[in-house]
Backbone atoms as SQL, in Angstrom:
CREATE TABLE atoms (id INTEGER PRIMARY KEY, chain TEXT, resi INTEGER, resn TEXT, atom TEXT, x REAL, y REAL, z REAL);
INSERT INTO atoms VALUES
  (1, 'A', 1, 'UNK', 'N', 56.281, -43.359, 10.820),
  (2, 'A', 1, 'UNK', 'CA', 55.281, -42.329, 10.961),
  (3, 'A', 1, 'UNK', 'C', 55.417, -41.364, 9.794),
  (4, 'A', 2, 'UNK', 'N', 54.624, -41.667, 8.378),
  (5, 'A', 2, 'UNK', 'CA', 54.569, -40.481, 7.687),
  (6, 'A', 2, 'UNK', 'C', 53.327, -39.470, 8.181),
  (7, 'A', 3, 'UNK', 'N', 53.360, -38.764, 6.964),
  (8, 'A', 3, 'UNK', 'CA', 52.930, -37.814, 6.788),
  (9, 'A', 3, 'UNK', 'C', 50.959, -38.231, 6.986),
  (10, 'A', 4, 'UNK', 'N', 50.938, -39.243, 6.665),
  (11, 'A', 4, 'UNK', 'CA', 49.254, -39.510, 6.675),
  (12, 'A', 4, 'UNK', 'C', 49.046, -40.660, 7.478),
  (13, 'A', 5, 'UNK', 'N', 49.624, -40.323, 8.702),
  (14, 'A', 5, 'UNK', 'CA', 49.507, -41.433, 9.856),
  (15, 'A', 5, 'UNK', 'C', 47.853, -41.135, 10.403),
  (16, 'A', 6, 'UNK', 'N', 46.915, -40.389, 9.637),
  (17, 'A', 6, 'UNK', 'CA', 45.703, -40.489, 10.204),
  (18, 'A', 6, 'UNK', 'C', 45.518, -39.376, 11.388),
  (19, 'A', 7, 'UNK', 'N', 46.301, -39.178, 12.147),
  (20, 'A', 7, 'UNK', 'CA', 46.350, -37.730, 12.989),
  (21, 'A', 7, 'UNK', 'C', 46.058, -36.440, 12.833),
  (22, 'A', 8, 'UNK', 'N', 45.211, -36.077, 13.407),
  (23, 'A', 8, 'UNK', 'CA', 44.259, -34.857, 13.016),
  (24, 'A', 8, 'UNK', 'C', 45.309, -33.519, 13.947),
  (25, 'A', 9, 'UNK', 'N', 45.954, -32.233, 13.109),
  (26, 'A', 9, 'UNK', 'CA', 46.526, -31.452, 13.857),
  (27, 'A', 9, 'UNK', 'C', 45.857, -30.286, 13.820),
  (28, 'A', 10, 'UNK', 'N', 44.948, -29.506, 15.051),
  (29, 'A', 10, 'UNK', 'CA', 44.307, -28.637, 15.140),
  (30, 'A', 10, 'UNK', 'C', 45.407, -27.283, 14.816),
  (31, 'A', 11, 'UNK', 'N', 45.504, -26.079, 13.763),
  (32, 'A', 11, 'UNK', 'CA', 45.991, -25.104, 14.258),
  (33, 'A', 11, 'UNK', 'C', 46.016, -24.349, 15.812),
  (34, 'A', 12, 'UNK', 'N', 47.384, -23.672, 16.221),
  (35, 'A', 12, 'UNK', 'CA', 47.509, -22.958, 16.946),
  (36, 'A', 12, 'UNK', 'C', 46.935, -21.067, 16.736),
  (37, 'A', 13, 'UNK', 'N', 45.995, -20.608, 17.265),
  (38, 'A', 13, 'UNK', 'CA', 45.410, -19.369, 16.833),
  (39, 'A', 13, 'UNK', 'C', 46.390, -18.394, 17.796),
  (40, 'A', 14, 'UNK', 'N', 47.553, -18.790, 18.443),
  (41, 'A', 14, 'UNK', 'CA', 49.098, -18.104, 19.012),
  (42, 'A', 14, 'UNK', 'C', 50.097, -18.064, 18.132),
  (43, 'A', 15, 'UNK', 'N', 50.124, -16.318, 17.785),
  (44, 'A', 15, 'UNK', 'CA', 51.332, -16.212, 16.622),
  (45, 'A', 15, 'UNK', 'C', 52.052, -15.498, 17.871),
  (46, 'A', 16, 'UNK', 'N', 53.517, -15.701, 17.323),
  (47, 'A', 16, 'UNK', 'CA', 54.711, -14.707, 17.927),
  (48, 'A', 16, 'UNK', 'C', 55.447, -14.230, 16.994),
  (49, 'A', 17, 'UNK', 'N', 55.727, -13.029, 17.114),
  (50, 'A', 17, 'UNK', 'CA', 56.448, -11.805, 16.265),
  (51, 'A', 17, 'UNK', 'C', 58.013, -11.667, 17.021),
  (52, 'A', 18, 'UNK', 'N', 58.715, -11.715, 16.190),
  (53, 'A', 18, 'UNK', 'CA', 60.371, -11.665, 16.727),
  (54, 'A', 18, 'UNK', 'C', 61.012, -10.679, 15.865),
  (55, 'A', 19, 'UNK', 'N', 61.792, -9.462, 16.496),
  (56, 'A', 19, 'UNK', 'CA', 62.345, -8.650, 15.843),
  (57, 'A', 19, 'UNK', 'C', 63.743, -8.643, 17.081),
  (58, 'A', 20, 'UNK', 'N', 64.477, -8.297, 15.574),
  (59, 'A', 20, 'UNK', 'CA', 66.216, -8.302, 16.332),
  (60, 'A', 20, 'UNK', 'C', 66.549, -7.173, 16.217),
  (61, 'A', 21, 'UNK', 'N', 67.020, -6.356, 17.413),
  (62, 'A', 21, 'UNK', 'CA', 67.808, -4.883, 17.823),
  (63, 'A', 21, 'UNK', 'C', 68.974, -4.859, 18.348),
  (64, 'A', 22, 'UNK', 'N', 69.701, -4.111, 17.668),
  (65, 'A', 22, 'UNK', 'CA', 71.258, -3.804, 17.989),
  (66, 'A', 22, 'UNK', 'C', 70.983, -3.420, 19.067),
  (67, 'A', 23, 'UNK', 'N', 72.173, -4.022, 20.276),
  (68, 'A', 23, 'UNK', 'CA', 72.455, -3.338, 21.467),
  (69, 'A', 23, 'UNK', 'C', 73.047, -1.651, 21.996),
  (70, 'A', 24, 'UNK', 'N', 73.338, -1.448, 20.817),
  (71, 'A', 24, 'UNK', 'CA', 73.698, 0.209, 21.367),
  (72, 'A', 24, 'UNK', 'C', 72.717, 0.966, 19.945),
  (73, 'A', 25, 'UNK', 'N', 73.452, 2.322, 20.035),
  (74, 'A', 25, 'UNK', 'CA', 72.356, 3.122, 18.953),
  (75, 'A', 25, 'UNK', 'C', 73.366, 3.676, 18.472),
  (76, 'A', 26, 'UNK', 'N', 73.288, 3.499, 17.165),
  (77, 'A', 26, 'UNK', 'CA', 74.712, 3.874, 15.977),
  (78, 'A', 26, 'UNK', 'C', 74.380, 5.017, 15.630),
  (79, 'A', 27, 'UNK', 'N', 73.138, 5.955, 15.661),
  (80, 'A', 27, 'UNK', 'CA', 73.545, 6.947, 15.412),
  (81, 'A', 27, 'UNK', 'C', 72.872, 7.958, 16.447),
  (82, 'A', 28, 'UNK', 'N', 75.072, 9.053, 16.625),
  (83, 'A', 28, 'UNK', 'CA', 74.822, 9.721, 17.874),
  (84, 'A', 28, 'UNK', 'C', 74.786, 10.794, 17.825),
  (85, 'A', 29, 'UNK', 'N', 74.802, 11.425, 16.805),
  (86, 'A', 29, 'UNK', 'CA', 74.530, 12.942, 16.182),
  (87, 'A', 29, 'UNK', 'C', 73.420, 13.309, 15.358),
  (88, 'A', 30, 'UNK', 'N', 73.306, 14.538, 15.427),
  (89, 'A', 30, 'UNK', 'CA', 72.001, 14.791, 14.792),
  (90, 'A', 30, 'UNK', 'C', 72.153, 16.080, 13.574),
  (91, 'A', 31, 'UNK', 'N', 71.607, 16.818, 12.579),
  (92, 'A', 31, 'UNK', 'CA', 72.062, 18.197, 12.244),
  (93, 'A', 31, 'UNK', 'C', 73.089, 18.463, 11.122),
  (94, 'A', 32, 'UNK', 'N', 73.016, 19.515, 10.418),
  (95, 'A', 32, 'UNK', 'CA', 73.539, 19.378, 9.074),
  (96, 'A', 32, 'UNK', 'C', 75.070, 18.884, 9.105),
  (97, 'A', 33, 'UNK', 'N', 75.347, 19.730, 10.337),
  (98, 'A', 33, 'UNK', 'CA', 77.198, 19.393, 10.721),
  (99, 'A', 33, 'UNK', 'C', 77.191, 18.706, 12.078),
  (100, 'A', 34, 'UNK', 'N', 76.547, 17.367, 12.035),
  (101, 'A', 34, 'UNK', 'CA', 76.675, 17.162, 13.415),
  (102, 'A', 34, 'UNK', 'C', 76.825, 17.630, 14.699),
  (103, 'A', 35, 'UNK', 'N', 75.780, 18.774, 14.477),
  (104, 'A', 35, 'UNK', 'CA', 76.267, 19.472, 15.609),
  (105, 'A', 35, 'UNK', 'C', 74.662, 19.557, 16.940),
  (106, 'A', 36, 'UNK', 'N', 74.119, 18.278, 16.446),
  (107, 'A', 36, 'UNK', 'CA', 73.015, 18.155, 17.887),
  (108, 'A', 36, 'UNK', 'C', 73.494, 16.738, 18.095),
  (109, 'A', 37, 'UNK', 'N', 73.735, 16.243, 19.617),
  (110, 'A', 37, 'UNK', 'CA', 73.966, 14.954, 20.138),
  (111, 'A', 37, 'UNK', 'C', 72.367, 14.347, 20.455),
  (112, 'A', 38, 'UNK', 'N', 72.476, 13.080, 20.083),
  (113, 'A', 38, 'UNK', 'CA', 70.973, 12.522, 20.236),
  (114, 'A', 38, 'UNK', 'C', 71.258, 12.051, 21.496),
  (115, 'A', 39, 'UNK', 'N', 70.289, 11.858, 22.694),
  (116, 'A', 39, 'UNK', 'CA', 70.287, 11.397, 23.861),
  (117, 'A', 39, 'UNK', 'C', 70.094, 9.870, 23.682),
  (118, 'A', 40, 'UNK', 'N', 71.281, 8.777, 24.216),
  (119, 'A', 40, 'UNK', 'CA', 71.425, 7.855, 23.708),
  (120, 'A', 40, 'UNK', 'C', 71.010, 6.743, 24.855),
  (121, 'A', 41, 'UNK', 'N', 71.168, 7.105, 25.721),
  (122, 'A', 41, 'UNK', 'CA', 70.831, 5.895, 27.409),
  (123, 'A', 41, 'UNK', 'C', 69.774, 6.083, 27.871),
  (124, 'A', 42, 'UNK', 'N', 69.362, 6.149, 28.748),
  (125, 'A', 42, 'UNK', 'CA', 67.909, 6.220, 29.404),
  (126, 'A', 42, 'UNK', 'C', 67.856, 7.399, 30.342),
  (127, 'A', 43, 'UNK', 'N', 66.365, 7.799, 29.650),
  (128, 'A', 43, 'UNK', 'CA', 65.713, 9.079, 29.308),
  (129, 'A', 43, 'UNK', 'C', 64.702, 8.452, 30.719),
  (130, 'A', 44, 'UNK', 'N', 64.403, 9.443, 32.161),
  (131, 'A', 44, 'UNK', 'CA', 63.209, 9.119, 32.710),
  (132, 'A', 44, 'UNK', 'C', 63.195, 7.763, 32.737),
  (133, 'A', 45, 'UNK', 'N', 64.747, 6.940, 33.115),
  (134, 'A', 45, 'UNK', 'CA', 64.492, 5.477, 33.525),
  (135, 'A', 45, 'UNK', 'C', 63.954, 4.623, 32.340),
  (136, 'A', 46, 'UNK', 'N', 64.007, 5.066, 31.339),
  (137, 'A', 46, 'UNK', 'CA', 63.621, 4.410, 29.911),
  (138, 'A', 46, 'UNK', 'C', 64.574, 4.223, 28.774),
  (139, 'A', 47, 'UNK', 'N', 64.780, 3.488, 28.068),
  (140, 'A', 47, 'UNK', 'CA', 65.785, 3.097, 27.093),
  (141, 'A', 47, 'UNK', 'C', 64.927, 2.981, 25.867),
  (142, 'A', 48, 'UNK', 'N', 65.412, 3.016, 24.385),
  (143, 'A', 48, 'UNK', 'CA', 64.350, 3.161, 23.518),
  (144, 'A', 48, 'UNK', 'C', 64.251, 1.266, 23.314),
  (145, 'A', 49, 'UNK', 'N', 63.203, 0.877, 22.736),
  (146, 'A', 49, 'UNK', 'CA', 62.855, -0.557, 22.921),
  (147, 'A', 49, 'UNK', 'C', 62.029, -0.755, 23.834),
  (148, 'A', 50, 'UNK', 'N', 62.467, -0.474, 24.932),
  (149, 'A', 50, 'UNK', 'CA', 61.713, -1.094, 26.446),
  (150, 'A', 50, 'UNK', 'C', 60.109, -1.008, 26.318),
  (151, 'A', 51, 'UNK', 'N', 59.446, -2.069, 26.817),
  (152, 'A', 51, 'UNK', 'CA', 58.070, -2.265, 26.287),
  (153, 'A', 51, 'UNK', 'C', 57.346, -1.420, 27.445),
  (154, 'A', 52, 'UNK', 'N', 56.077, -0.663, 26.923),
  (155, 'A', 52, 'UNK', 'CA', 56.151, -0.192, 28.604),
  (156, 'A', 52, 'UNK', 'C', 54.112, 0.379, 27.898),
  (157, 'A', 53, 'UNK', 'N', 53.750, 0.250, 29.368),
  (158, 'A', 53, 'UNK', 'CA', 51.902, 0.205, 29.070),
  (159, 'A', 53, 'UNK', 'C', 51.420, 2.113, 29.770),
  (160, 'A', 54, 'UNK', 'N', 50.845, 2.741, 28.532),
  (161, 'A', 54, 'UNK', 'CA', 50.409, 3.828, 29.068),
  (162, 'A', 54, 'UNK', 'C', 48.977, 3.631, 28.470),
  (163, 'A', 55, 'UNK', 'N', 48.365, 4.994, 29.038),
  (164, 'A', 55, 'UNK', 'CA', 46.556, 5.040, 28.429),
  (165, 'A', 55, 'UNK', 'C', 46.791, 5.146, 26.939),
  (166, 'A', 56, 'UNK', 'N', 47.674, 5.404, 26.548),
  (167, 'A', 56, 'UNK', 'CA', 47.333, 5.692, 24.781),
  (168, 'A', 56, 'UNK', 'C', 47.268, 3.845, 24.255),
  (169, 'A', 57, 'UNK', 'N', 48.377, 2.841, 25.377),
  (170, 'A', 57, 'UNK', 'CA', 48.089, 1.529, 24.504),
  (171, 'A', 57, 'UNK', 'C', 49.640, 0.901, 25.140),
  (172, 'A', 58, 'UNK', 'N', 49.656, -0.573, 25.373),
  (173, 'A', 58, 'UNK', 'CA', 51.122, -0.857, 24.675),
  (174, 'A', 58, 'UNK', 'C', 51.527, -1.023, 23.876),
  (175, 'A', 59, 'UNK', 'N', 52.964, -0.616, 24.024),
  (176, 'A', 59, 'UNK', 'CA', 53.942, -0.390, 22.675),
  (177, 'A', 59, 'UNK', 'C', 55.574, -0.251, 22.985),
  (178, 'A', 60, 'UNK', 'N', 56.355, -0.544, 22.179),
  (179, 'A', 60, 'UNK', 'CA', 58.125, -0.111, 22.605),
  (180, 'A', 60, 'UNK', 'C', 58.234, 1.362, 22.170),
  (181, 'A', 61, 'UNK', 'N', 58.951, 1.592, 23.384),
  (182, 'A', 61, 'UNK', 'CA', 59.627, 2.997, 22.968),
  (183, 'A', 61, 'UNK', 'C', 60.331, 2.778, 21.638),
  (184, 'A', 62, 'UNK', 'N', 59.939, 3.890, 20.555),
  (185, 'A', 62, 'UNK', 'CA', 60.701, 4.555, 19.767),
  (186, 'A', 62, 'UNK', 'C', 61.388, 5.814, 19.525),
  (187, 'A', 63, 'UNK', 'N', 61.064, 6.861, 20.269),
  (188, 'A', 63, 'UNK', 'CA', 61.886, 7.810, 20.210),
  (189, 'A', 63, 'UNK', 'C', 61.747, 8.170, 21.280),
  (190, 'A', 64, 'UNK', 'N', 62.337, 9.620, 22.015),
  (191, 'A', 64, 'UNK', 'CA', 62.942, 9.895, 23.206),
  (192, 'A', 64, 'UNK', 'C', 63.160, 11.812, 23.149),
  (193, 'A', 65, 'UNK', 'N', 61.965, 12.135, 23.965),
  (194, 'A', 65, 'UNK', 'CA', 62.499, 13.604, 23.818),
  (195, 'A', 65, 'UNK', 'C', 62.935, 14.257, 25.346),
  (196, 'A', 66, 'UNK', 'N', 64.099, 15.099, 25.508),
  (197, 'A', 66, 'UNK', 'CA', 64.378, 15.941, 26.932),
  (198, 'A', 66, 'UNK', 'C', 62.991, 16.454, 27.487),
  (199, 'A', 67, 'UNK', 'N', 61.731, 16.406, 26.805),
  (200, 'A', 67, 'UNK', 'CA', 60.831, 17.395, 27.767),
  (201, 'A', 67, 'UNK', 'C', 59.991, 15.997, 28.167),
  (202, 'A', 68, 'UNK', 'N', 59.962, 14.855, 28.335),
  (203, 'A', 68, 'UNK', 'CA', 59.289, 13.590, 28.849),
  (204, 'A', 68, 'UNK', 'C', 58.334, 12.872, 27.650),
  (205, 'A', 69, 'UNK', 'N', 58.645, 13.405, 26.591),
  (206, 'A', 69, 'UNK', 'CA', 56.981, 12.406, 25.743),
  (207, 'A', 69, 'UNK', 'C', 58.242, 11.457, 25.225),
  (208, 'A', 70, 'UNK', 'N', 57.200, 10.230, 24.932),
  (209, 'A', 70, 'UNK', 'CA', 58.195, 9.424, 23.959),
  (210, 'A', 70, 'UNK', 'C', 57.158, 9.102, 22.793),
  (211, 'A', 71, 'UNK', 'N', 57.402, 8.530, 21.950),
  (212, 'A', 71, 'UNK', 'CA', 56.696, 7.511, 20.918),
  (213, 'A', 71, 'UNK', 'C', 56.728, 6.546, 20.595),
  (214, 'A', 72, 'UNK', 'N', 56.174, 6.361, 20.665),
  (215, 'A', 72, 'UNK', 'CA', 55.317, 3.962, 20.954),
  (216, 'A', 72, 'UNK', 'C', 55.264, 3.730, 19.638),
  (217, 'A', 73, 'UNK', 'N', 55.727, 2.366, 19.834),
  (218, 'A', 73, 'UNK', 'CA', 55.279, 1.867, 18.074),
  (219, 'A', 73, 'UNK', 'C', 55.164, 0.342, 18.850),
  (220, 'A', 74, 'UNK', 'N', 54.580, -0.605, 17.704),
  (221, 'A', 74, 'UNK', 'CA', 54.348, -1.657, 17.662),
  (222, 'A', 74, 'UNK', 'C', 55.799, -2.673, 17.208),
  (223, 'A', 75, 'UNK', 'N', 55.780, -4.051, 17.150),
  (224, 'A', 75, 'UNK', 'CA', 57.162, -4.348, 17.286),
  (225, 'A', 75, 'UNK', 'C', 57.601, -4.670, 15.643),
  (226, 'A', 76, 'UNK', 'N', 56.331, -4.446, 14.887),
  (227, 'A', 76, 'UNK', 'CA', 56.853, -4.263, 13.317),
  (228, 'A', 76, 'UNK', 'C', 57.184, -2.802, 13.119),
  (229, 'A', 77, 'UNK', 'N', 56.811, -1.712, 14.235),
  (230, 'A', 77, 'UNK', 'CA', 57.242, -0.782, 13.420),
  (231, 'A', 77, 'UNK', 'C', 56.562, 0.098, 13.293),
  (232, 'A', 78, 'UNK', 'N', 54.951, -0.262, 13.117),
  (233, 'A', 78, 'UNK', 'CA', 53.798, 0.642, 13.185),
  (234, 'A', 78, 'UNK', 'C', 53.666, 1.892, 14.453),
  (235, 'A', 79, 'UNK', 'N', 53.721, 3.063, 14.484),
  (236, 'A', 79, 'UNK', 'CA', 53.590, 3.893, 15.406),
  (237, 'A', 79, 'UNK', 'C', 52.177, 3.706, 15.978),
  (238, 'A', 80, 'UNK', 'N', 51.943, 3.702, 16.880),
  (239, 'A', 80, 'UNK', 'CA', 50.911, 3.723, 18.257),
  (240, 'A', 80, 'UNK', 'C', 50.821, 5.077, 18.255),
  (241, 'A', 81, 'UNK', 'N', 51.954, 5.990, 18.891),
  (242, 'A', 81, 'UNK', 'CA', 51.277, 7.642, 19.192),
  (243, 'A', 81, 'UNK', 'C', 52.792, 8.128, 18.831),
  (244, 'A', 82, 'UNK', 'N', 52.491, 9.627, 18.563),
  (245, 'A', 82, 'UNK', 'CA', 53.987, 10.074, 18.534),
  (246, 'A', 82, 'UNK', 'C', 54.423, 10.771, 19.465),
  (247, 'A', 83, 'UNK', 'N', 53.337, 10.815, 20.454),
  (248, 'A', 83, 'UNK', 'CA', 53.365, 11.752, 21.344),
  (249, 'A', 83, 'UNK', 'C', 52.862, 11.381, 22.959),
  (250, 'A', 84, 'UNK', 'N', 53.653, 10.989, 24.069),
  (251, 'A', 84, 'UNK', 'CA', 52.777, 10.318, 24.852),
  (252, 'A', 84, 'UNK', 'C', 53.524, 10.894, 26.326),
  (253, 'A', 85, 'UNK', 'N', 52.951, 11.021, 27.196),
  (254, 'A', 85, 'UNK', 'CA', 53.931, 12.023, 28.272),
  (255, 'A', 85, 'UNK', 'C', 54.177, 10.598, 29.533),
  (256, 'A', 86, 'UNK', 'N', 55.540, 10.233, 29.295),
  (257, 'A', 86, 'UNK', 'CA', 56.308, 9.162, 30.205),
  (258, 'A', 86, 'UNK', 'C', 55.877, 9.609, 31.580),
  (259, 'A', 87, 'UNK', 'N', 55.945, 10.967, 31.888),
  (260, 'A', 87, 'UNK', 'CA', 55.998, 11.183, 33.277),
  (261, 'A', 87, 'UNK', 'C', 54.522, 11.009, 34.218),
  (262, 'A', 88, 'UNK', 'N', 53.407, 10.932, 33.262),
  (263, 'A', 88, 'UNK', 'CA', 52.137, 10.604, 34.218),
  (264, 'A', 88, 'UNK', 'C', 52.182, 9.050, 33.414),
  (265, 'A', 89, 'UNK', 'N', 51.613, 8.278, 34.523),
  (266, 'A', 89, 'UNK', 'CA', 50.885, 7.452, 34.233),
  (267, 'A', 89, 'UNK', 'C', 51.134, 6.088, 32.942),
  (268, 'A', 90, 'UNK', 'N', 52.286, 5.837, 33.672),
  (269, 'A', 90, 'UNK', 'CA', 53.347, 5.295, 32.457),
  (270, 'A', 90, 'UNK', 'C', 53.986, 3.803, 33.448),
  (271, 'A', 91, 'UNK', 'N', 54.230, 2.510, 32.654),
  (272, 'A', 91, 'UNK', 'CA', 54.480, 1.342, 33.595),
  (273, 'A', 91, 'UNK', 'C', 55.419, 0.631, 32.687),
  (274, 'A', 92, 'UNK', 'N', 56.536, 0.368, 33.334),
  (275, 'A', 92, 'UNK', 'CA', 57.035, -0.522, 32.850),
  (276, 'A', 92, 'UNK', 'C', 57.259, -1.805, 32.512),
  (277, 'A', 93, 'UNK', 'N', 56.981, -2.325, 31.446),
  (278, 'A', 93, 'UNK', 'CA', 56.738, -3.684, 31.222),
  (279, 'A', 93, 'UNK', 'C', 57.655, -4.977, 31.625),
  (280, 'A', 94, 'UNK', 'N', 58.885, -4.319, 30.332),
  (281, 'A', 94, 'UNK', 'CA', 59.619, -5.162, 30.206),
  (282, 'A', 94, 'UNK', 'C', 61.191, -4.544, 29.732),
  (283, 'A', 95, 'UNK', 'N', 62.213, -4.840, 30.247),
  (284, 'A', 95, 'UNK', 'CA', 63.428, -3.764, 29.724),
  (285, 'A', 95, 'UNK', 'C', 64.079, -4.435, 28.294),
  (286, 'A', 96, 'UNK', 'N', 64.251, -3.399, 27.643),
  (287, 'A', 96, 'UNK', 'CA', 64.842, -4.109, 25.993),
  (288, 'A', 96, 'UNK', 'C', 65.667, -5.334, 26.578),
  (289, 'A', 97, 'UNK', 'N', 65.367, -6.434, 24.940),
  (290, 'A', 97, 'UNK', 'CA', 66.405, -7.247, 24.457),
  (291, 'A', 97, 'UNK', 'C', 66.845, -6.786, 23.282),
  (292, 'A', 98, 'UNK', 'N', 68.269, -8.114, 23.174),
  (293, 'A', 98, 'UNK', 'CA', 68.110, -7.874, 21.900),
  (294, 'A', 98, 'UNK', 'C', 67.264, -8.475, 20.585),
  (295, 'A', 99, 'UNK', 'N', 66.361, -9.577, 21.665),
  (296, 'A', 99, 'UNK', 'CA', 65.371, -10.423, 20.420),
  (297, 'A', 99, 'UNK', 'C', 64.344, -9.377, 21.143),
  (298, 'A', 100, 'UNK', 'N', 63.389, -9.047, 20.453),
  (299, 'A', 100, 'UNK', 'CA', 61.900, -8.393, 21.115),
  (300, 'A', 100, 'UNK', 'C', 61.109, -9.684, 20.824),
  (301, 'A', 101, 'UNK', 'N', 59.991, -9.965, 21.454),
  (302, 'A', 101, 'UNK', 'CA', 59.165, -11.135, 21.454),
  (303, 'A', 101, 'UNK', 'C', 57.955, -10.765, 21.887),
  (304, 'A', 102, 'UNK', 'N', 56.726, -10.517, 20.794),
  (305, 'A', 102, 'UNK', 'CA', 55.746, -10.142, 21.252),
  (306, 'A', 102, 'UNK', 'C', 54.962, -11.013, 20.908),
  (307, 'A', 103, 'UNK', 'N', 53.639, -11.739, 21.696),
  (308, 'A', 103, 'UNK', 'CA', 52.533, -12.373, 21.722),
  (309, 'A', 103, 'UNK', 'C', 51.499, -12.004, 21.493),
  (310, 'A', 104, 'UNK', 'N', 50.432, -12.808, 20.459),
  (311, 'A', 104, 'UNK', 'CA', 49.005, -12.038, 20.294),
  (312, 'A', 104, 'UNK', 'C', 48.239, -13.504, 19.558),
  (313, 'A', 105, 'UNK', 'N', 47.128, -13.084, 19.508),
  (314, 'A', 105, 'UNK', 'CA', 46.191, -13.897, 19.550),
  (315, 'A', 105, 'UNK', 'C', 45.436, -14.010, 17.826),
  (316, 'A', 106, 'UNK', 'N', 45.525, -15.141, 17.555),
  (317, 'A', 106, 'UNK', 'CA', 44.433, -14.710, 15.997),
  (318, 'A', 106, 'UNK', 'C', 42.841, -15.119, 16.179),
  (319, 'A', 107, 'UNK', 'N', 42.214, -14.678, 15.484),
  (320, 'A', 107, 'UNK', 'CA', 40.677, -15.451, 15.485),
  (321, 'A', 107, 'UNK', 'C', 40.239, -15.989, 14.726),
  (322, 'A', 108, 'UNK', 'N', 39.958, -17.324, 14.827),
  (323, 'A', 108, 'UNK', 'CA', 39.818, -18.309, 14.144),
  (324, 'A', 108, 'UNK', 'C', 38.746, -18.596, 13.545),
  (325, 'A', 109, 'UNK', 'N', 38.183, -18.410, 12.269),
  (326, 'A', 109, 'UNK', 'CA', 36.103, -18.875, 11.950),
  (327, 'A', 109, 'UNK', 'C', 35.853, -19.856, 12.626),
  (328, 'A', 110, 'UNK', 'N', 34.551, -20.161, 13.237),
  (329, 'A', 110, 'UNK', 'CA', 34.258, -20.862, 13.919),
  (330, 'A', 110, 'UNK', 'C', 33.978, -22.352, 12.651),
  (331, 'A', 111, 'UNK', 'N', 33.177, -23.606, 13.350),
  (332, 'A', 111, 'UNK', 'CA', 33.144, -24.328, 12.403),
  (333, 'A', 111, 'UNK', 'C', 31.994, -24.239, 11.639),
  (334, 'A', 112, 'UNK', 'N', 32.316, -24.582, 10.705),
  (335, 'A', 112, 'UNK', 'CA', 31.034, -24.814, 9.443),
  (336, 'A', 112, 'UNK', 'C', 31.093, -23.551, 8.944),
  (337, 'A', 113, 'UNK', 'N', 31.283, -21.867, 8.747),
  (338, 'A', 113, 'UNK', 'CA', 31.662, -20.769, 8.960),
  (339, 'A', 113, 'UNK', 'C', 32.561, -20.791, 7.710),
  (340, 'A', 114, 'UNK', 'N', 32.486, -19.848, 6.768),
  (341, 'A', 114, 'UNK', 'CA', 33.049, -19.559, 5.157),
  (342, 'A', 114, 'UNK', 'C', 33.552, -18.192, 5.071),
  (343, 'A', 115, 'UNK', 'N', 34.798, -17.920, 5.409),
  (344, 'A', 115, 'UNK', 'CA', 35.356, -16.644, 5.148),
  (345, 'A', 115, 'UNK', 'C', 34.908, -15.999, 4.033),
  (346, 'A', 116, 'UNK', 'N', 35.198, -14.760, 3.870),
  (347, 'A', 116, 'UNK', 'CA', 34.787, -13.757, 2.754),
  (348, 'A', 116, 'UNK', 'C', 36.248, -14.133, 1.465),
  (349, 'A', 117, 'UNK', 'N', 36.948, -14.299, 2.207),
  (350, 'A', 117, 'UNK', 'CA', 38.288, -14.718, 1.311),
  (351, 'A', 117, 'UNK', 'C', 37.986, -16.015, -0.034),
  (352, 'A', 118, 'UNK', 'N', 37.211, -16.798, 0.739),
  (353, 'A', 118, 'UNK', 'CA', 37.510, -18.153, 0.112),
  (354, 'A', 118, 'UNK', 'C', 36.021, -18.273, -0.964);
């Protein structure tokens, strides 16, 4: 069976995105002389990573403040909101790994159909 056995292979329009996160958070201080501790465990039942669906969108926690907002980003990295209040109206998805694994969809030109690219 080479390569030109005549078999027609349709693309898959299912990409998956994989990003790898350290299990703890290396940094635990904050301030010119280390003198603010960053809140490092879970904030309001939340850990930073954890995938979780509010009205602004889903997204993983990225940061973590004492008065309830957190900030969402996407799993490359892209911020969603910086500002989002955990305590209304907030669901939890999925609790961190250390692989993140997010699913999404591409759209494919239909046939006969000539991108602007090409």
């Amino acid at each position: 069976m080479g390569i030109s056995d005549g078999k027609r292979v349709d693309p898959s329009n299912v990409v998956y995105f994989k990003r790898h996160v350290s299990k703890g958070d290396y940094q635990q201080t904050s301030g010119y002389r280390s003198e603010k501790t960053i809140p490092t465990g879970k904030l309001f039942g939340l850990r930073k990573f954890d995938l979780v669906k509010t009205l602004k969108g889903i997204g993983f926690v990225k940061g973590k403040r004492s008065s309830g907002f957190f900030a969402l980003m996407h799993i490359d990295g892209r911020k969603i909101t910086d500002s989002v209040n955990i305590k209304k109206s907030c669901t939890k998805i999925a609790a961190r790994k250390t692989t993140l694994i997010w699913r999404t969809q591409l759209l494919l030109p239909l046939k006969g159909e000539v991108s602007a690219a090409t």
